[in-house]
TORDREN-621375 format. One line per 8 residues: number of its first residue (from 1); their letters; for each residue x, y, z of N, C-alpha, C. Coordinates in pm, whole numbers, m for minus. Each point is the difference from the previous one (the first is absolute). Layout:
NUM	a	X/Y/Z/X/Y/Z/X/Y/Z  ... .
% end
This chain:
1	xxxxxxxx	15130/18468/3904/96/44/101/140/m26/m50  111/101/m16/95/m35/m44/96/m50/109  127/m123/m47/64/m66/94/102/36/m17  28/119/m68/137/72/m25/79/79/108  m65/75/82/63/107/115/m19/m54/106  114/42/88/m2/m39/140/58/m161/67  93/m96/m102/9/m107/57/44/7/104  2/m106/45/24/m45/199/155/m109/m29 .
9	xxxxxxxx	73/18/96/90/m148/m22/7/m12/126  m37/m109/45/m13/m108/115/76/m77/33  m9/m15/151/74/m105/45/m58/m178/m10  15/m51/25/m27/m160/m3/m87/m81/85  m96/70/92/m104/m38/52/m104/m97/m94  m11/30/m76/m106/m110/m103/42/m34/m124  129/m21/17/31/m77/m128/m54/m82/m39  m22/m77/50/m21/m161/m28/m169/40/m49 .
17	xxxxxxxx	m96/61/42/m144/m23/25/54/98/m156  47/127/m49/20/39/m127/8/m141/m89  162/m26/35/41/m98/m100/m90/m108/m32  m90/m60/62/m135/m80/m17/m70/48/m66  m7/131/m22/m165/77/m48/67/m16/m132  104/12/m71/109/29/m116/4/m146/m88  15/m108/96/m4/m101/m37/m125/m79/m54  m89/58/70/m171/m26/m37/m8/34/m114 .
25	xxxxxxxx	m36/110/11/m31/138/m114/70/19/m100  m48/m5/m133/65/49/m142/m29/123/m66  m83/62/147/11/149/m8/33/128/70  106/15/6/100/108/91/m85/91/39  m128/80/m48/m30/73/89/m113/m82/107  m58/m91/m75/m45/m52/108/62/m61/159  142/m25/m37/89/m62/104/54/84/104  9/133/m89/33/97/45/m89/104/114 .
33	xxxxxxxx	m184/m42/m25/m30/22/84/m51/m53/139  34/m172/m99/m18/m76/148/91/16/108  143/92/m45/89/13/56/m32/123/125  m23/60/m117/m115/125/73/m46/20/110  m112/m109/m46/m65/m36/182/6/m84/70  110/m87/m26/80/m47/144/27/142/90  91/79/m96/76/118/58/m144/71/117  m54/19/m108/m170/121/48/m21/m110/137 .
41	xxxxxxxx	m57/m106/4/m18/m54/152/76/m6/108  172/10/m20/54/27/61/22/129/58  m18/95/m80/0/127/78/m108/27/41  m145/m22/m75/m117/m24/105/1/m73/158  109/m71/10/m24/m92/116/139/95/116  64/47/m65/105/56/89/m5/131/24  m141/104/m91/m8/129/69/m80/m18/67  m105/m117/55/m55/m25/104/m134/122/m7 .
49	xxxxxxxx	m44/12/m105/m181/87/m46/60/139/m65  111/23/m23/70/158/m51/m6/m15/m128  m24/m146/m63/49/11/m146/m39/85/m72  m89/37/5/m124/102/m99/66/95/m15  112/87/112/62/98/m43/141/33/m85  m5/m184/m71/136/79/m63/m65/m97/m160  m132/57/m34/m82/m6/m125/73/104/m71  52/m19/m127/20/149/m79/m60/m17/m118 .
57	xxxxxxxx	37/81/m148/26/4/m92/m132/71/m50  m63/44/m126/m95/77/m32/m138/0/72  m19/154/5/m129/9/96/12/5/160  167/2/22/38/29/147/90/95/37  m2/29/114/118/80/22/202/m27/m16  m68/m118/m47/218/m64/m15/m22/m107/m153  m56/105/m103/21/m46/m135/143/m75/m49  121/9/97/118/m54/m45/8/m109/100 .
65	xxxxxxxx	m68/m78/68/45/m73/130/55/m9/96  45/109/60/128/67/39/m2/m117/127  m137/20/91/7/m67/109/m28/m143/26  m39/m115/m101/12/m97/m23/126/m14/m79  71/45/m90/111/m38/m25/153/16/115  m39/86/67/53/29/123/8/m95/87  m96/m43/13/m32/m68/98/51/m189/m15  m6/m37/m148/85/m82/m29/104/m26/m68 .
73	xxxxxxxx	54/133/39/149/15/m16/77/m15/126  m76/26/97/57/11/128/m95/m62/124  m66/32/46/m67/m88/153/m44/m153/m52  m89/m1/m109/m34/m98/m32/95/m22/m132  127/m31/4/46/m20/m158/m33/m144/m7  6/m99/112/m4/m155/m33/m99/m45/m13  m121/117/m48/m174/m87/m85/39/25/m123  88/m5/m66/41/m5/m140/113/m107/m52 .
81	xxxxxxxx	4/m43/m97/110/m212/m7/96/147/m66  151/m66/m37/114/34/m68/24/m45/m137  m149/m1/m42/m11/m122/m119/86/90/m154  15/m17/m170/78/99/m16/m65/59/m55  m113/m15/m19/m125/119/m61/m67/46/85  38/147/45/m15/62/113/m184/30/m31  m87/m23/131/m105/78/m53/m15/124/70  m116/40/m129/10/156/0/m115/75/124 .
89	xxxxxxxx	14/104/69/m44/4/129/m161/47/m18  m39/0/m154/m161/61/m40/m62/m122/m13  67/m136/35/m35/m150/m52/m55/10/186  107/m20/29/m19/m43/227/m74/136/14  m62/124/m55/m69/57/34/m156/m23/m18  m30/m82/m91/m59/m33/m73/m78/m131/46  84/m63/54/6/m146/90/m68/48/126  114/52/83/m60/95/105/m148/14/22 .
97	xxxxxxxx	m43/54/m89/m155/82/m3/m70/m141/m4  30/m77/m109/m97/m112/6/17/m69/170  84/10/42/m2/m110/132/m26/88/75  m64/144/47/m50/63/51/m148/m18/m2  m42/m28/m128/m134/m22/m70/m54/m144/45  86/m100/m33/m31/m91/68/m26/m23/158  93/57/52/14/47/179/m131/13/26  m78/92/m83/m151/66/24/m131/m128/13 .
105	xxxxxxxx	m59/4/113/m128/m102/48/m91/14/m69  m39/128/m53/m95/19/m60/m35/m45/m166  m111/m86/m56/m23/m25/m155/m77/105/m67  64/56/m100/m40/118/m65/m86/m9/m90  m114/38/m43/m104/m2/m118/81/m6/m107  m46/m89/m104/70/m48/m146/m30/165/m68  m87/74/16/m23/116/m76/m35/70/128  61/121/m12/m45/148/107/m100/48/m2 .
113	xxxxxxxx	m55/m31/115/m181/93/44/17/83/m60  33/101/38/14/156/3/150/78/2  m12/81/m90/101/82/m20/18/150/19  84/30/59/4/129/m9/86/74/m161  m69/32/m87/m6/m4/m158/173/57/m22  m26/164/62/113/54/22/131/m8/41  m3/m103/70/106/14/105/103/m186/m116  m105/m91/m23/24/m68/m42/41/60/m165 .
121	xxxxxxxx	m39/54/m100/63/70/m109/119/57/23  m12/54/79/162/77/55/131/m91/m1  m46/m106/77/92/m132/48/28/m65/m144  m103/m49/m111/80/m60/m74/3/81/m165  m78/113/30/16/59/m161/76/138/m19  66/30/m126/91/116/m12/m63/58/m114  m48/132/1/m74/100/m78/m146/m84/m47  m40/m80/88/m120/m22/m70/1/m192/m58 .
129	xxxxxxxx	144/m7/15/51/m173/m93/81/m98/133  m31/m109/m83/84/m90/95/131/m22/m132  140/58/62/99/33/m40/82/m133/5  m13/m94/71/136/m83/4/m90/m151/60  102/m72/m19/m46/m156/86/m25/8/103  95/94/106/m35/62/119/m90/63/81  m62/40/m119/m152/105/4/m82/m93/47  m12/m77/m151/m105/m116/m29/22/m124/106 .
137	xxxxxxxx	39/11/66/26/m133/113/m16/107/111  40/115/62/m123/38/66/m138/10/m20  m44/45/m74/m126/15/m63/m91/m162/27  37/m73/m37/4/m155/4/m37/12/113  75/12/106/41/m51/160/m102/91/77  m34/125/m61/m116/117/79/m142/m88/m31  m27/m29/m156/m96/m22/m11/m96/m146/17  149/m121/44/m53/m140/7/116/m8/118 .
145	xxxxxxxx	6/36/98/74/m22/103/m13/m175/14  m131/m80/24/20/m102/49/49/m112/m84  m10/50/m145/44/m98/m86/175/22/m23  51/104/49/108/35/3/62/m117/116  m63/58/136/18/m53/86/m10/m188/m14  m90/m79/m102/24/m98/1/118/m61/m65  36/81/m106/108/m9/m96/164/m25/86  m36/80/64/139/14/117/9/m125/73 .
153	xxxxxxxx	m98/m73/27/m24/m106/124/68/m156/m76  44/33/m173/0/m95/m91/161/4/14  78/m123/m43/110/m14/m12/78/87/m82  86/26/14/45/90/m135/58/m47/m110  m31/4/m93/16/m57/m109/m95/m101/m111  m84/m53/122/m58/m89/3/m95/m8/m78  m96/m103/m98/m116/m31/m93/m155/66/95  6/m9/137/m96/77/101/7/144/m44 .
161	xxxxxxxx	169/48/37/2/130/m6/0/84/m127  m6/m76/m107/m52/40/m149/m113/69/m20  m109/m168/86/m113/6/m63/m74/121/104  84/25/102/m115/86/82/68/149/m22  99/34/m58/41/131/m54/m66/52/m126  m73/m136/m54/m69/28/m153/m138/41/30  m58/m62/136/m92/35/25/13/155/50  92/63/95/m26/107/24/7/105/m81 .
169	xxxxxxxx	60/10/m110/9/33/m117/m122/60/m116  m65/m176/15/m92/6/m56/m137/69/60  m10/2/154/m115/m8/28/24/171/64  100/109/m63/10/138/58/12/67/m150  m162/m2/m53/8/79/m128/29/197/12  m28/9/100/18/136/84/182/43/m66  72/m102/24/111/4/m43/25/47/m199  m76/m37/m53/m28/37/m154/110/m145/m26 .
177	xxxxxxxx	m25/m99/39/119/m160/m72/m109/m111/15  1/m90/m45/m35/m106/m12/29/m140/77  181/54/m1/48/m133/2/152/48/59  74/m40/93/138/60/36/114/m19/m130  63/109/m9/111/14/m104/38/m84/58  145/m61/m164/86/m113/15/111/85/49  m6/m31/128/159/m35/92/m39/m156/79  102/17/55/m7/m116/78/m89/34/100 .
185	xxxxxxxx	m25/m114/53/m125/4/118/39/58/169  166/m13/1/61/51/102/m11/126/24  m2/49/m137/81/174/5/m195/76/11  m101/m94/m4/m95/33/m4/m13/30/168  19/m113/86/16/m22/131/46/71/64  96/82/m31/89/65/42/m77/167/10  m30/25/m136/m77/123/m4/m144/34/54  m58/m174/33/m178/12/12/70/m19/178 .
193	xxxxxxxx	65/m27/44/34/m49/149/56/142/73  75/114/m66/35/82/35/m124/140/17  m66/9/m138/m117/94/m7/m112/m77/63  m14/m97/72/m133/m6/69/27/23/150  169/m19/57/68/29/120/m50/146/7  68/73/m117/0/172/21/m144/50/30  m64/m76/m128/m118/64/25/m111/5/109  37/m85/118/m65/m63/102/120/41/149 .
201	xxxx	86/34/m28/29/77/161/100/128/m71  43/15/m123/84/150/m2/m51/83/m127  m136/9/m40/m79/148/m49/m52/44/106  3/125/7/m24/95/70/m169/m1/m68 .
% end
């Protein structure tokens, strides 16, 4: 997921809970998305059950964010700190989905009963291939939803959330990988937390 388009600049509602995550962490994107979902629970808690509709970015109808970046630019601008590394609004979109996911009562099978073959190829492959990290972390998230789903429940950053992203990885040969590419374990989170959101309330 790239963290290049779309930054947000915020007002000063969570500075401090940022500036902590910064001070912990000796890794900026990880800090960056703990920053994240402070933000994501706060607007979960202040659209009061609407959040789901201001989900964007690939595979939806508002590929640019229009209405989550909107939205904390203006009604909700103070679920975002004034910190000076603005984050980028595909990070709190990203966040978002996971604390939506979490929101959910229900525990999901580590691997999917049943599939509908079609509909799921569509969602994460292009001419036939899984094209991008993006692909492959849907693909991931269609075909081991619950190990996805445990991965998310893990701290971020964390020696837990390593070892259970290696497992989902490992245990979705369907995917054609072994083992999750080297990025960081965040930016993994970010992409396996967003494509298991989409794929579970916005494919058609």
């Amino acid at each position: 997921m790239s963290h290049n388009a779309n930054v947000i600049h915020a007002n000063d509602s969570f500075q401090s809970q940022y500036n902590m995550s910064l001070l912990n962490s000796k890794d900026p994107v990880q800090a960056e998305y703990i920053a994240a979902m402070t933000a994501a629970k706060c607007v979960s808690r202040r659209a009061k059950g609407e959040a789901a509709k201001y989900i964007g970015g690939p595979q939806t109808d508002d590929p640019g964010y229009a209405a989550l970046t909107g939205l904390l630019t203006k009604k909700f601008a103070n679920c975002l700190s004034g910190v000076q590394k603005a984050i980028p609004v595909a990070v709190v979109n990203a966040a978002l989905a996971e604390q939506l996911l979490g929101e959910m009562p229900e525990t999901m099978p580590d691997k999917a009963a049943s599939l509908d073959t079609g509909k799921a190829h569509s969602y994460y492959l292009t001419n036939g291939k899984i094209d991008s990290l993006d692909a492959l972390s849907r693909c991931i998230a269609v075909n081991s939803p619950g190990l996805v789903q445990k991965a998310l429940k893990t701290q971020a950053g964390s020696n837990e959330e390593k070892a259970a992203l290696a497992t989902a990885y490992s245990s979705t040969p369907e995917c054609g990988v072994t083992a999750a590419p080297q990025i960081a374990s965040v930016q993994h989170r970010e992409m396996l937390a967003l494509g298991l959101y989409q794929w579970l309330h916005l494919i058609d």
